[in-house]
Backbone as a printed PyTorch tensor [residue, N CA C, xyz], in Angstrom:
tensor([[[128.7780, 100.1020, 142.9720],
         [128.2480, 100.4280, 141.6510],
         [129.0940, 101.5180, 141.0170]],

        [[129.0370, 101.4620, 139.5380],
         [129.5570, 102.3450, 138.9490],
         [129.4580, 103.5450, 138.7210]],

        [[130.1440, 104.6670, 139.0500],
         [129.0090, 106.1950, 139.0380],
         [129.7970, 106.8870, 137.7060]],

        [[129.1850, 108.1540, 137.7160],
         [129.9540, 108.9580, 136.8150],
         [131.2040, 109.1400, 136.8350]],

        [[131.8710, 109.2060, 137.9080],
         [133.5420, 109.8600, 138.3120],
         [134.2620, 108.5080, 137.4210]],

        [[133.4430, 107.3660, 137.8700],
         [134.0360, 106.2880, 137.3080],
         [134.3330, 105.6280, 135.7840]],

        [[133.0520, 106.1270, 135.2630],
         [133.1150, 106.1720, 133.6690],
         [134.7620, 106.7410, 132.7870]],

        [[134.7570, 105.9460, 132.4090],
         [136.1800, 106.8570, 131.0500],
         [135.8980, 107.6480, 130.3980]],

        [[136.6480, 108.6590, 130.0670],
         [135.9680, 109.9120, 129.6010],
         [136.4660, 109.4400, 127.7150]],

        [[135.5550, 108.6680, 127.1590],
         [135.6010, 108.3540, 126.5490],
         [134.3960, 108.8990, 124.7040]],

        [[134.3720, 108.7360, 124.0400],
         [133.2240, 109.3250, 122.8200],
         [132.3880, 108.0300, 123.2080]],

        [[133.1080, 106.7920, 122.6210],
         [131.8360, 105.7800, 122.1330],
         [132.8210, 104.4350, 122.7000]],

        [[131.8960, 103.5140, 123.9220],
         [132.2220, 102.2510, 124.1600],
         [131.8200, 101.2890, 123.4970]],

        [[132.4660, 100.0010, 123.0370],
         [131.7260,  99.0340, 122.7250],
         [130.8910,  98.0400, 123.8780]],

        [[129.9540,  97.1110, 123.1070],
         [128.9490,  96.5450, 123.8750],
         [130.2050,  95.7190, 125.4980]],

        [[131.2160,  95.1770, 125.0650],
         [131.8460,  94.5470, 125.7000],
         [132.1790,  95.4360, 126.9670]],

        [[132.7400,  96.7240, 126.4370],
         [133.2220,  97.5430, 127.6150],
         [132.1110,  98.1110, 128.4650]],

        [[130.9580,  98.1690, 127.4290],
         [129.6150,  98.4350, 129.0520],
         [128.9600,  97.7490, 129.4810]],

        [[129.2640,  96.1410, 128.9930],
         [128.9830,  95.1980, 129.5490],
         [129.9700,  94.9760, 131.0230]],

        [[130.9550,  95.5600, 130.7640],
         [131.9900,  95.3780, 131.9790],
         [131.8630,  96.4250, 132.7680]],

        [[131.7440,  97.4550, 132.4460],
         [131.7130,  98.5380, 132.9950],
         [130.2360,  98.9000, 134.4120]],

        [[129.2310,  98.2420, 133.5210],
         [128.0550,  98.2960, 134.0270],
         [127.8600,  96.7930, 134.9610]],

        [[128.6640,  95.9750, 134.5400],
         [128.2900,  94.4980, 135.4370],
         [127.4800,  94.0870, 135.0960]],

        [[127.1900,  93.8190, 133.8660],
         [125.8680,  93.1060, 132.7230],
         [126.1190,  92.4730, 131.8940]],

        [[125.7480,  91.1190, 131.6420],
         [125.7530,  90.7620, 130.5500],
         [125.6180,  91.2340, 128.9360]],

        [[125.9410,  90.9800, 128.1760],
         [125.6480,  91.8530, 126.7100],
         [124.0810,  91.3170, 126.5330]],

        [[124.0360,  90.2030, 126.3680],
         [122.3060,  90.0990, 126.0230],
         [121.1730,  90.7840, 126.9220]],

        [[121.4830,  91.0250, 128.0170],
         [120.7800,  91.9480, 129.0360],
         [120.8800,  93.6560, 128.2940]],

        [[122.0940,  93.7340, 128.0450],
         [122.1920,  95.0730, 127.7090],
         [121.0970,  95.2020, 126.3090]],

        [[121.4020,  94.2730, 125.8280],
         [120.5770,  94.1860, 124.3350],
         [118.7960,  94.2620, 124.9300]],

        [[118.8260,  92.9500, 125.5920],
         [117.2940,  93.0380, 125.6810],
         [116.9650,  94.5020, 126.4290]],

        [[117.4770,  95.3060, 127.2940],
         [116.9190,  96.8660, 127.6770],
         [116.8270,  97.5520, 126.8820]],

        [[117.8590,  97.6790, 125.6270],
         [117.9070,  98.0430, 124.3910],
         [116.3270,  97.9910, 123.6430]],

        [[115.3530,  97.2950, 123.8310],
         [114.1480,  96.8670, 123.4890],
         [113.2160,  97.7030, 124.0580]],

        [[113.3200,  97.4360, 125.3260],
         [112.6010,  97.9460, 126.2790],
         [112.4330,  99.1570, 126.7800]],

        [[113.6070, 100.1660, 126.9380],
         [113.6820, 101.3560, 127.0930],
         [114.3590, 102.2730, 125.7560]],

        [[113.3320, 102.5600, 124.7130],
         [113.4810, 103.2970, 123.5020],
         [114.4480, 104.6760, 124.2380]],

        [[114.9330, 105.2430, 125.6780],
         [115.7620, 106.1620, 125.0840],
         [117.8570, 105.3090, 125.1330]],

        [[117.6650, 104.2820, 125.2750],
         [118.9170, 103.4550, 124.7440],
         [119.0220, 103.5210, 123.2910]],

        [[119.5640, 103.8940, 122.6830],
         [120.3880, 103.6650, 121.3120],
         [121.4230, 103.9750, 120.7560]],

        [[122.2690, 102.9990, 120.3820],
         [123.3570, 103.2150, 120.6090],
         [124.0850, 103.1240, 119.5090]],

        [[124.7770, 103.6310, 118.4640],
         [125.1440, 103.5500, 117.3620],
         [125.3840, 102.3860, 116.9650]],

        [[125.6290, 102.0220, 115.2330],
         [126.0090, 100.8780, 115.4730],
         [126.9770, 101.0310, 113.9550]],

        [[128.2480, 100.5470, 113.9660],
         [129.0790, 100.4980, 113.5090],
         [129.3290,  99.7350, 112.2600]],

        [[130.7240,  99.6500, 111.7230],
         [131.0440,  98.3580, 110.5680],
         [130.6780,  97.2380, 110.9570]],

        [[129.9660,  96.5720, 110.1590],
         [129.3490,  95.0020, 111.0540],
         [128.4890,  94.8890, 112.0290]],

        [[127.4390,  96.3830, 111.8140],
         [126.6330,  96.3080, 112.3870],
         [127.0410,  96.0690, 114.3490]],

        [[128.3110,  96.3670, 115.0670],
         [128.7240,  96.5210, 115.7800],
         [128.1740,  97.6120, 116.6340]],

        [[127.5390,  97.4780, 117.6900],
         [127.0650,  98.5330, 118.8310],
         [128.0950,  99.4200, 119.2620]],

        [[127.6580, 100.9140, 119.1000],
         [129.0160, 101.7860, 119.6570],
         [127.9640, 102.6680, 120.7770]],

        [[127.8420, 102.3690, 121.8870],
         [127.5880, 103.4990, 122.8710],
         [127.8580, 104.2910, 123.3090]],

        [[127.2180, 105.1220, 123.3640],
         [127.6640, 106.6870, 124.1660],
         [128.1020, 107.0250, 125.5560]],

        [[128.7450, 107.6480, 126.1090],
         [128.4100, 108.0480, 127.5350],
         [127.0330, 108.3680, 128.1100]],

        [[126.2430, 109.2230, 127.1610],
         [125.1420, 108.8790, 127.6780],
         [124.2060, 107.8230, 127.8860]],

        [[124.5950, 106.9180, 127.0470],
         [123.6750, 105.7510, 127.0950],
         [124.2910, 104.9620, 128.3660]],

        [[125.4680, 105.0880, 128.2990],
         [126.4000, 104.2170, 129.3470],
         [125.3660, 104.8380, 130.7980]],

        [[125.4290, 105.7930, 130.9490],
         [125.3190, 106.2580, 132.3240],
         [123.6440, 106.3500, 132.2360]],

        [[122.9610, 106.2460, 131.2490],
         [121.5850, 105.7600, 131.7530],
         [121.0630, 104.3760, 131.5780]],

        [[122.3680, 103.6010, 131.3640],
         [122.2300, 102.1350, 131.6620],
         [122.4640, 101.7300, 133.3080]],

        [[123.5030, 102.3850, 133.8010],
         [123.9950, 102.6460, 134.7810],
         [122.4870, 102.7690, 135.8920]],

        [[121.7770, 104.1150, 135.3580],
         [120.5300, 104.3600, 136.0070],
         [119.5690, 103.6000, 136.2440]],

        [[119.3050, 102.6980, 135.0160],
         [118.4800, 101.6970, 135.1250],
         [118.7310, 100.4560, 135.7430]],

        [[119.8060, 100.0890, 136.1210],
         [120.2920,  98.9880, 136.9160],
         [120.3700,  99.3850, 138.0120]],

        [[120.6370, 100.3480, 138.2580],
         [119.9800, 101.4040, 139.7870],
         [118.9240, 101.0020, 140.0970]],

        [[117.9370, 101.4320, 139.1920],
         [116.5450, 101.1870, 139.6230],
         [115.8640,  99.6300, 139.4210]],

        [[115.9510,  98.7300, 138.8710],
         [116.2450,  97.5930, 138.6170],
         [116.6370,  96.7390, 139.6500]],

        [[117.9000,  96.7060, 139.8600],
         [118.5810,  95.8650, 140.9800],
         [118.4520,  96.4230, 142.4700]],

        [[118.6670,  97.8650, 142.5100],
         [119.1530,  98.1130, 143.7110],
         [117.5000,  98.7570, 144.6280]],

        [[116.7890,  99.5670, 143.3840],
         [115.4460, 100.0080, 144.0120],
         [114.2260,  98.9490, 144.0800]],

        [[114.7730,  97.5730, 143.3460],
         [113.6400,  96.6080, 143.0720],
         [112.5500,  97.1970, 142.2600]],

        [[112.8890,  97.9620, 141.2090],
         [111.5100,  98.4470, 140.4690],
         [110.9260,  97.4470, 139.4570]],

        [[110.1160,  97.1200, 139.2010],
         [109.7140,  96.1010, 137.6860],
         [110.3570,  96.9920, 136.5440]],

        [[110.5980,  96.5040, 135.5970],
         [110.7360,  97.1290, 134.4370],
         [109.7940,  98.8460, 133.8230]],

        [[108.2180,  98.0170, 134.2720],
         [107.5210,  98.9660, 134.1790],
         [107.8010,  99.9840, 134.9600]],

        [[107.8760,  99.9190, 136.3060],
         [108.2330, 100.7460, 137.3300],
         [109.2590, 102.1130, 137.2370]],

        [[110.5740, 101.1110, 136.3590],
         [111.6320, 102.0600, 135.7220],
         [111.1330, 102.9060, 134.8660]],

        [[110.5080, 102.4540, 133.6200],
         [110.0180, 103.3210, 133.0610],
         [109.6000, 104.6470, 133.3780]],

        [[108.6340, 103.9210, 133.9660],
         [107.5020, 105.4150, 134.6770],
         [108.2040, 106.2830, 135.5020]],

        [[109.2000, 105.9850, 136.2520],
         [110.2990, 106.3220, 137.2290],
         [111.2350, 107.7040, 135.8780]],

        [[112.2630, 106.6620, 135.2520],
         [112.5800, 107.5300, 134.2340],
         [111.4890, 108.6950, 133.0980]],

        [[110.3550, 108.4740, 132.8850],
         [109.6040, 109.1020, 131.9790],
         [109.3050, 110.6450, 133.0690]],

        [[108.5490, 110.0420, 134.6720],
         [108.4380, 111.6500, 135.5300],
         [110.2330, 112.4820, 135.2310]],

        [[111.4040, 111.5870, 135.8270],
         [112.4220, 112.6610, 135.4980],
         [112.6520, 113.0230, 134.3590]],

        [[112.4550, 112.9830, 133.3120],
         [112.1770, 113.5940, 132.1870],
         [111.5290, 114.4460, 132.5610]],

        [[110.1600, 114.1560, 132.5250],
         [109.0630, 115.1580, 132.2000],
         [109.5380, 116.3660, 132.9880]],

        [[110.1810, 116.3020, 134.5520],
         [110.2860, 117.1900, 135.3680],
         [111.6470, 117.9140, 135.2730]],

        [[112.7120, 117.0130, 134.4070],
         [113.4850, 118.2400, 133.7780],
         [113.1850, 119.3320, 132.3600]],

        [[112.0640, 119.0560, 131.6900],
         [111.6650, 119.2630, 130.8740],
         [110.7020, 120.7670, 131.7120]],

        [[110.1110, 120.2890, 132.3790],
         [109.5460, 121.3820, 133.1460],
         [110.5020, 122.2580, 133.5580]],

        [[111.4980, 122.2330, 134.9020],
         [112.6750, 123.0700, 135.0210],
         [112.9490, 123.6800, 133.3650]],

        [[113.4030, 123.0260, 132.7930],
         [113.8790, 123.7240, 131.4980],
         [113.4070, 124.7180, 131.2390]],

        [[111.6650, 124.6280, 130.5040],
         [110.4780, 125.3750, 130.3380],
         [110.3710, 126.8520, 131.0200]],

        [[110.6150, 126.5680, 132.4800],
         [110.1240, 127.1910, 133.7510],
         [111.6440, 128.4240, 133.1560]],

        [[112.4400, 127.8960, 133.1820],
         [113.8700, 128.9150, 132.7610],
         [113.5300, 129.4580, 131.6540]],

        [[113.1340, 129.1090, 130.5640],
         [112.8710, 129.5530, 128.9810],
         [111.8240, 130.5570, 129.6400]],

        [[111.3070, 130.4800, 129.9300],
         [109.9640, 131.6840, 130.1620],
         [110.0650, 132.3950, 131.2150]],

        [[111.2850, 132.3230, 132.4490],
         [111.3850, 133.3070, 133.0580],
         [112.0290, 134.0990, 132.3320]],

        [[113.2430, 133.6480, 131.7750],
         [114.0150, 134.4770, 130.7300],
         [113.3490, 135.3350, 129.4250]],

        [[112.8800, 134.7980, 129.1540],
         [111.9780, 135.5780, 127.8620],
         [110.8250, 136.8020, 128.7500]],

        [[110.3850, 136.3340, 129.7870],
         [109.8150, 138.0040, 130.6560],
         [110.6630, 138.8350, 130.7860]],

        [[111.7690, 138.6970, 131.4810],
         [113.1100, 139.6720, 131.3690],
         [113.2450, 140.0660, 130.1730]],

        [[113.2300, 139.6410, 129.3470],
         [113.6280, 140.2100, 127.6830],
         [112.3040, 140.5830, 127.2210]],

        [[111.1630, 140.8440, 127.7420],
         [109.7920, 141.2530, 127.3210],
         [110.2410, 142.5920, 127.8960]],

        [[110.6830, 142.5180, 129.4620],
         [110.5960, 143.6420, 130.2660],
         [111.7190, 144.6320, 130.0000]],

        [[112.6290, 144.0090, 129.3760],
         [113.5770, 145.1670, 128.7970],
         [113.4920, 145.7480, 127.8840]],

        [[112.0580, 145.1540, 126.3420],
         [112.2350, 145.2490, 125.9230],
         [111.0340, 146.7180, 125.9010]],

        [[110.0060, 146.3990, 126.8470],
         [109.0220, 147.0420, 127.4280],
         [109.6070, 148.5430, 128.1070]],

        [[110.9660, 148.5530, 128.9580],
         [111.7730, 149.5000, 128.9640],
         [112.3080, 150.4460, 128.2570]],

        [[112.7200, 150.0220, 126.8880],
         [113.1590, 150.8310, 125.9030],
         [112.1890, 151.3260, 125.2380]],

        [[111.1950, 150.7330, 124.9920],
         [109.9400, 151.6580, 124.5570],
         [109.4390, 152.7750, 124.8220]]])
């Protein structure tokens, strides 16, 4: 499978090149396109699909989970929606340790 190291360090692929890249058909890529709202991928003169690296590499993810973890579609979802949620938490968890430090310094100079 394709990982990150492997990706081209590229701005924006067309549907063809992450169809190759990823080992997918384009209408597959399209129909996930449906299914998982955080795919979207620009779309060009002629209405032409231009993808991102990020989209590339969480297409990548989902055919992970898909092919290789046997998840249902639904499965992925819910799979992708907790890592969200739980980098979203980490995030959070940093924003508000940091802002006590800057309470407490600010609590210092007082």
């Amino acid at each position: 499978m394709t990982n990150f190291l492997d990706v081209p360090n590229k701005k924006f692929f067309s549907i063809s090149e992450v169809s190759s890249i990823c080992g997918l058909k384009a209408h597959t890529l399209r129909f996930w396109e449906t299914e998982f709202g955080q795919i979207k991928p620009l779309t060009g003169k002629g209405e032409r699909r231009l993808y991102r690296k990020q989209d590339l590499l969480l297409l990548l993810k989902i055919k992970k989970l898909l092919h290789e973890e046997k998840l249902t579609i639904k499965g992925a979802k819910k799979r992708l929606l907790q890592k969200l949620n739980q980098d979203n938490f980490s995030s959070n968890k940093k924003i508000i340790k940091d802002l006590e430090e800057i309470l407490q310094e600010i609590k210092e100079l007082i």
